[in-house]
C-alpha positions as CSV (number, residue, x, y, z in Angstrom):
1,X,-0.9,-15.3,12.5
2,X,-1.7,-14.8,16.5
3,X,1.8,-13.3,17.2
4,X,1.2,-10.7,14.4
5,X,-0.9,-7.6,15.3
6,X,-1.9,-4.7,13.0
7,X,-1.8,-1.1,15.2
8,X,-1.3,2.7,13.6
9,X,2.1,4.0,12.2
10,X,4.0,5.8,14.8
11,X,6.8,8.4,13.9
12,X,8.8,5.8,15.8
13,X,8.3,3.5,12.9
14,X,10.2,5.4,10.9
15,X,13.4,3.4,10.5
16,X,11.8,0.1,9.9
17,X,9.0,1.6,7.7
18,X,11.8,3.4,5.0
19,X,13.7,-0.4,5.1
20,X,10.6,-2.1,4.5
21,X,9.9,0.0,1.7
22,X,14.1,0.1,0.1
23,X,13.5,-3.6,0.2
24,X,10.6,-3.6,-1.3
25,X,12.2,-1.2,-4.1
26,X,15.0,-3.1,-4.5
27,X,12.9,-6.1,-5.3
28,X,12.0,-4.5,-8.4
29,X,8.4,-4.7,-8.9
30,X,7.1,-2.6,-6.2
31,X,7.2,0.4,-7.9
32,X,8.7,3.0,-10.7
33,X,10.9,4.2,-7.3
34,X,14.1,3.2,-7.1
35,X,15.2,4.8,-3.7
36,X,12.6,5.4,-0.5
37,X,12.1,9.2,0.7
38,X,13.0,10.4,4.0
39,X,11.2,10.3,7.1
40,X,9.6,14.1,6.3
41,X,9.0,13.4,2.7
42,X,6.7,10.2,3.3
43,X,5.1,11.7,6.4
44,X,4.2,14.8,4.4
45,X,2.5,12.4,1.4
46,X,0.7,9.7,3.4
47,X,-2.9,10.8,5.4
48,X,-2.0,10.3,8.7
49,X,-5.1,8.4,10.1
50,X,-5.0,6.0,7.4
51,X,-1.4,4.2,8.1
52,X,-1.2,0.9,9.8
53,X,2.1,-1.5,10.2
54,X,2.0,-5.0,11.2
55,X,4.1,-5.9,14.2
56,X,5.3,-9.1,15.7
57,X,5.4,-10.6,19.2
58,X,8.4,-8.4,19.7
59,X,6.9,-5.3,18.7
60,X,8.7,-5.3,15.4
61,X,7.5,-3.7,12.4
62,X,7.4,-6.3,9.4
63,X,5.2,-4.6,6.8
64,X,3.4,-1.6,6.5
65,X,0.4,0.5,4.8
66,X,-0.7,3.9,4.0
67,X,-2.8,6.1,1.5
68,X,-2.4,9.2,-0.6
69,X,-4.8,11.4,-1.3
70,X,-5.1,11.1,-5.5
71,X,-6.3,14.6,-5.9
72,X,-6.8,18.3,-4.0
73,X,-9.8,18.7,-5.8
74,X,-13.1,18.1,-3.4
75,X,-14.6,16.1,-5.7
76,X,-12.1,13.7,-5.0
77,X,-12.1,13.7,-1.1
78,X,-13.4,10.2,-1.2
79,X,-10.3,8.4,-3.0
80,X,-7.1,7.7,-2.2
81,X,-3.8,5.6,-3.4
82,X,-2.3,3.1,-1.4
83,X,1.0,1.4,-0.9
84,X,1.3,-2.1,0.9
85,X,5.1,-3.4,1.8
86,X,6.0,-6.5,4.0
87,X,9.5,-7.2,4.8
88,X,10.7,-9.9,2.7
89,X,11.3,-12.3,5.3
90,X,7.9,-12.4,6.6
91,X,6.4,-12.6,3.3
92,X,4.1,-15.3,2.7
93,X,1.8,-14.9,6.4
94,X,-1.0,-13.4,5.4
95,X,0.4,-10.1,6.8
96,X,-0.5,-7.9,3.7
97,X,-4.0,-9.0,3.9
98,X,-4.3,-8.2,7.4
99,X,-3.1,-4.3,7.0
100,X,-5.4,-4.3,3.6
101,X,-8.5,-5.1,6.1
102,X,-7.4,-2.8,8.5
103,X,-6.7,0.2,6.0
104,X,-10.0,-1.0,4.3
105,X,-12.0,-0.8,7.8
106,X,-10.3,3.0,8.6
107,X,-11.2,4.1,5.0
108,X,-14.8,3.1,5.2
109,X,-15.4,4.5,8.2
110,X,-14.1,8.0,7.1
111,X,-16.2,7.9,4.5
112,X,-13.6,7.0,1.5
113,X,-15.3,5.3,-1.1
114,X,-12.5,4.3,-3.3
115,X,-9.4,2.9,-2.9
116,X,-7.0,2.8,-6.0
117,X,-3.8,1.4,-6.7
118,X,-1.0,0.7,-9.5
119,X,0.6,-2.7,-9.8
120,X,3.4,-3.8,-12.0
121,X,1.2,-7.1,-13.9
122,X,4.6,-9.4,-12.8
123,X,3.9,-8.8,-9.4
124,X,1.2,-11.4,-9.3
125,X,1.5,-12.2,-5.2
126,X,0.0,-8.4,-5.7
127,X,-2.5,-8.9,-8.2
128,X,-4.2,-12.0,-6.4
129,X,-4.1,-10.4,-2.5
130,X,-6.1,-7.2,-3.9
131,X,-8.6,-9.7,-6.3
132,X,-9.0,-11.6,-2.7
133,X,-9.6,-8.4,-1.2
134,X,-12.4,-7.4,-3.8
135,X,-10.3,-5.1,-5.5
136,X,-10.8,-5.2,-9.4
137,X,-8.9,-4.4,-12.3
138,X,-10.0,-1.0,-14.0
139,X,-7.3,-1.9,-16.7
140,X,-3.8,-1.8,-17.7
141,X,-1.4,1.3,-18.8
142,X,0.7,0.1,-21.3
143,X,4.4,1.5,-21.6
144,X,3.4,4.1,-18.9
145,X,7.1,4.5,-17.9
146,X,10.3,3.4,-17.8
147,X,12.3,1.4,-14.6
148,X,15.9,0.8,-14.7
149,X,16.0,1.7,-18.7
150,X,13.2,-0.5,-19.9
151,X,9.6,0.2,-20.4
152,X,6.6,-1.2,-17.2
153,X,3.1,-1.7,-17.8
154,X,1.3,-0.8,-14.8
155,X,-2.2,-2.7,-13.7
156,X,-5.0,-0.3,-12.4
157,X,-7.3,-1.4,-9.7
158,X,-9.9,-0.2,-7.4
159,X,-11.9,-0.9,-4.6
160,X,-15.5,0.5,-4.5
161,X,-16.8,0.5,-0.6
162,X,-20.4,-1.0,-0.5
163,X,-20.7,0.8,2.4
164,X,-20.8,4.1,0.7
165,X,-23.3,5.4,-1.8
């Protein structure tokens, strides 16, 4: 994993963050999506200083992360949503877990007490990198919606910072 390095999301990244994400998509457990947003539309949703992408020796992005805020209402301020994609082909090397510890390390020292997020339970490669990560299962939605005509369950998790009280 020395020729992978984790560094913040640059406009730049823009091409190779929306394929990372169609391809995750088009794997069909990522998420109730079924096409990515533009460039505008995912800039406009995702906090800025909390988005990281993996790069390889060549400076190529091969995964990506970045948070939401979950609600407008102040009480909230402290928890966000995330998303975690890795291009299929470099799936596998541990480069999920690294942007998880860096968005983790950025979150914590904002001040963001809880991460969140929503997994489909047949992702399991999912399910076991955010239980290594010390994210736990709140519980799962049943029949919460529907994806290419058939009903998903969706698996809630969170991650309390112990670095915040």
């Amino acid at each position: 994993m020395t020729d992978i390095t984790v560094r913040p999301m640059r406009a730049a990244d823009a091409e190779r963050v929306l394929a990372i994400y169609q391809a995750g998509l088009d794997g069909g457990n990522a998420s109730f999506e079924t096409a990515a947003p533009n460039w505008a539309t995912f800039d406009a949703a995702k906090l800025a200083e909390h988005r990281f992408v993996a790069v390889d020796a060549d400076d190529i992005v091969i995964g990506w992360i970045a948070v939401s805020p979950t609600s407008t209402r102040a009480v909230y301020a402290g928890v966000v949503e995330h998303s975690v994609y890795v291009d299929p082909a470099a799936q596998g090397r541990g480069v999920a877990r690294l942007l998880l510890d860096a968005l983790i390390a950025s979150t914590e020292a904002a001040g963001i007490w809880t991460i969140q997020s929503g997994i489909f339970p047949e992702n399991v490669a999912s399910l076991a990198l955010h239980d290594k990560a010390g994210f736990r299962t709140i519980g799962t939605r049943e029949r919460v919606g529907r994806h290419h005509g058939r009903w998903r369950d969706v698996v809630l998790l969170e991650r309390r910072s112990p670095a915040i009280d």
